[in-house]
N, C-alpha and C positions, 0 to 999 in steps of 0.2 A: 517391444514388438507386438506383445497383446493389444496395444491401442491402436498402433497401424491397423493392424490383422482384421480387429470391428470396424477401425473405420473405413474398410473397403466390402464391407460387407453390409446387408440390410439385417441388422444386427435387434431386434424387436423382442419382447418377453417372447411372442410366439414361436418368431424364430429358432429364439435360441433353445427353448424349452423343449421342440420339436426338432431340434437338432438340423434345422434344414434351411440356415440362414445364406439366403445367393449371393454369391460373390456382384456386387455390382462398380466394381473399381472406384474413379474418382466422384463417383455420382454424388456420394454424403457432403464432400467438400466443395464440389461446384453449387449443389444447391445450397452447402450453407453461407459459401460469399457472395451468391446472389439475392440473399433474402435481405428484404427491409429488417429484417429482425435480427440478424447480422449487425449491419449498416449502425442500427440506432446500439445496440449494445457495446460496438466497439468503439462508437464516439463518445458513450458513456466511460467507458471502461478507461479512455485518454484522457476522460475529464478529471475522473475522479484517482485515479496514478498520479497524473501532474501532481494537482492538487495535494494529494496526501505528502508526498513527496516532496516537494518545498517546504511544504510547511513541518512536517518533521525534520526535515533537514536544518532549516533556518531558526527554528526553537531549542532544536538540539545541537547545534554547535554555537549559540549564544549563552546555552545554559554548561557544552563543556568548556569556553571561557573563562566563564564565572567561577566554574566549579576547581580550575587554577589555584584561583587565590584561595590561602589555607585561612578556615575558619573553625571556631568550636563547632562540633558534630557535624563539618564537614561531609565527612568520611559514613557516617551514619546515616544522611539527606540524601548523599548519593546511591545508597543502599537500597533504602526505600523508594526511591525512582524508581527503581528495576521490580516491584511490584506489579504496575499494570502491563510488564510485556511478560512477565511470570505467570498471571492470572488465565485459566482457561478462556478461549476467545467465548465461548456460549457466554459464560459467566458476566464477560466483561458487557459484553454485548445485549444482557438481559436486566444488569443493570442501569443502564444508559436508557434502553426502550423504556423503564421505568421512571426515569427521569425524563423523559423529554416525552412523555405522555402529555398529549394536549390538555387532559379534563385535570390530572391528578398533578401528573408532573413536578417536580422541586424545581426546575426552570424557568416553567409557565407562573408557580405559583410566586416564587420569586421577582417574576418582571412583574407580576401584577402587583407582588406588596410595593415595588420603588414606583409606582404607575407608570412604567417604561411601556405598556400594553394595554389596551382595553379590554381584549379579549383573546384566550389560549390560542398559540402560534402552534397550526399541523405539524410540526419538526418533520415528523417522520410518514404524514398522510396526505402533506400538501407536494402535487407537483415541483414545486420550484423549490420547497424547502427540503426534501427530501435526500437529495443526491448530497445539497450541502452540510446534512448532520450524518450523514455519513461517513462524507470526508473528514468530521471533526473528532468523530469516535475514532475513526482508524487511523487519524495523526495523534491522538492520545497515546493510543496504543502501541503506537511505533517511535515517539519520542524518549521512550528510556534504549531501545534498542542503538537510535542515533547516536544519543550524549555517551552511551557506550563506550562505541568505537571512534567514536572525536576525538575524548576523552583520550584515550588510549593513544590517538595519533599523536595528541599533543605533548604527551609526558614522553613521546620518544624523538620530540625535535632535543637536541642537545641545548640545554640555557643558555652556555658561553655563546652561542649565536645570535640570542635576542641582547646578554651584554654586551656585547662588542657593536650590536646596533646603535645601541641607547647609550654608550659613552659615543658614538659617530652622529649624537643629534635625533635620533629618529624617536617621533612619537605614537600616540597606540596605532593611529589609522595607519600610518608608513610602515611598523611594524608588523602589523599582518598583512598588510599588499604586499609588500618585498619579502616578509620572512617568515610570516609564518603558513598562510595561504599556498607559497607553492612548495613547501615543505610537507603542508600538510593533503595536498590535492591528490595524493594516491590512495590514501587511506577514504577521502571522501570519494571519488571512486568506487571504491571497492564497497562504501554503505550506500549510494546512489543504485546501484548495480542489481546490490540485493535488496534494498526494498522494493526496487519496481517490480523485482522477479514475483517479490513475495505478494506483495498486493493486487498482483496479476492473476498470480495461481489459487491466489485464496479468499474465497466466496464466503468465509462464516461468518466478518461483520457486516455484509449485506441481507445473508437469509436471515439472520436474528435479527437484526433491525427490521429491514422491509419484507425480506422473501422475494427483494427483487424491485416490488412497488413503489407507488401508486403508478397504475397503468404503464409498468415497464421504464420509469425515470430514474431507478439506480440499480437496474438489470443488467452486471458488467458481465464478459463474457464469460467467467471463468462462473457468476451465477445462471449465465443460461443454460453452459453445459453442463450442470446440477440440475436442472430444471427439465431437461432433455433426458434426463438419466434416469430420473426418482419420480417427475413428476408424467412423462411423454411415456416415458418405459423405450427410448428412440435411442438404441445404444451407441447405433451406428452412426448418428447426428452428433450425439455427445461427446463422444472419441473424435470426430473429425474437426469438432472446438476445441478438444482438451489438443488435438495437433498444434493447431493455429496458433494456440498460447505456449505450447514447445517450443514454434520456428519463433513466437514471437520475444519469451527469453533468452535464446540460444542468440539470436542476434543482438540484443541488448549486450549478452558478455562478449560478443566476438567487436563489436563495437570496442568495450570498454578495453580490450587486448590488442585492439588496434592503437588505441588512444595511449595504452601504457609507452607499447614498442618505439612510438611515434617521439612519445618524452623523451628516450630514454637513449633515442639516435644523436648523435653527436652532431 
């Protein structure tokens, strides 16, 4: 209720400080979905969600496949997965900036010893490169989160259902389209759901990597309303983005509860 409350108000350090912030109703939200700076952040913000998302998703349930089959220190390997979604984001995020520094970089300096480069790739200062090391840090980061709850889904299909396949003929690709895919599609749901939420509402591998940059190219929304808050001191502006990204995961899970009911009707 405190973030409605600002964000119908002209909510400013002065304001507030002064105690005498005007109520100006829908004013913060109409101007803030009529601004270009709007507009470009949230089609950043779709780029780099998709993005993240697939690709956490599709490395992370290949690797909870994999991780099926029982092998020595199995059980150990998958442990150590869960390290990088363990790790403080500043941390993870300060080490990556580190690495994917144009001049120093262990990436840059790596493509240059295979001579895959001529010369240090901006990762994180080039327009066009930017949005895209982005998205690779924060599908890093979300890939042990995935293999998780994959993981998880997979060990509670019952076996007797993948045997009874495979004495009836079926092999690996048949067996996961018919049996284990829609067995397993509620659980992937429910990691769909919360990753979008989560990389929606949280800005901290954007401001460690860029702060947003170069020239606003992986400024997602959930970093402008940081940027609006900390850096504008515009509280009233920043609360009526941190809304927009409420209506915007509230509808993602009312989606996903639609989608459940929908399976689930006979």
């Amino acid at each position: 209720m405190d973030n409605i409350t600002t964000s119908l108000r002209d909510s400013t350090a002065v304001t507030l400080l002064g105690g005498t912030a005007p109520f100006t109703g829908p004013d913060n939200h109409v101007r803030l979905l009529t601004s270009e700076e709007f507009r470009q952040a949230a089609a950043t913000t779709a780029l780099y969600t998709a993005g993240s998302l697939a690709a956490q998703f599709i490395i992370g349930l290949a690797l909870a496949l994999f991780f099926q089959r029982r092998f020595p220190l199995g059980r150990v390997i998958r442990s150590l997965m869960l390290v990088p979604w363990l790790m403080p984001l500043v941390a993870t995020g300060t080490v990556w900036r580190w690495m994917l520094d144009t001049d120093h970089g262990v990436v840059n300096e790596a493509l240059r010893a295979l001579h895959a480069i001529p010369h240090g790739v901006p990762w994180l200062t080039g327009t066009h490169q930017a949005l895209w090391s982005v998205i690779l840090v924060n599908t890093w980061v979300g890939i042990p989160f995935n293999t998780a709850l994959l993981y998880a889904g997979l060990q509670a299909i019952p076996p007797r259902v993948h045997e009874a396949a495979r004495l009836d003929g079926a092999g690996p690709v048949r067996l996961f389209r018919s049996i284990t895919w829609p067995l397993l599609r509620p659980t992937a749901g429910v990691v769909l759901v919360l990753g979008a939420v989560y990389t929606l509402r949280a800005p901290d591998v954007v401001l460690v990597l860029t702060g947003g940059g170069p020239a606003g190219a992986t400024r997602t929304l959930a970093a402008l309303a940081h940027e609006q808050a900390y850096a504008q001191f515009e509280f009233g502006h920043a609360a009526a983005t941190g809304n927009v990204l409420v209506l915007v995961s509230l509808g993602l899970a009312l989606l996903h509860l639609r989608a459940v009911r929908r399976d689930r009707t006979p």
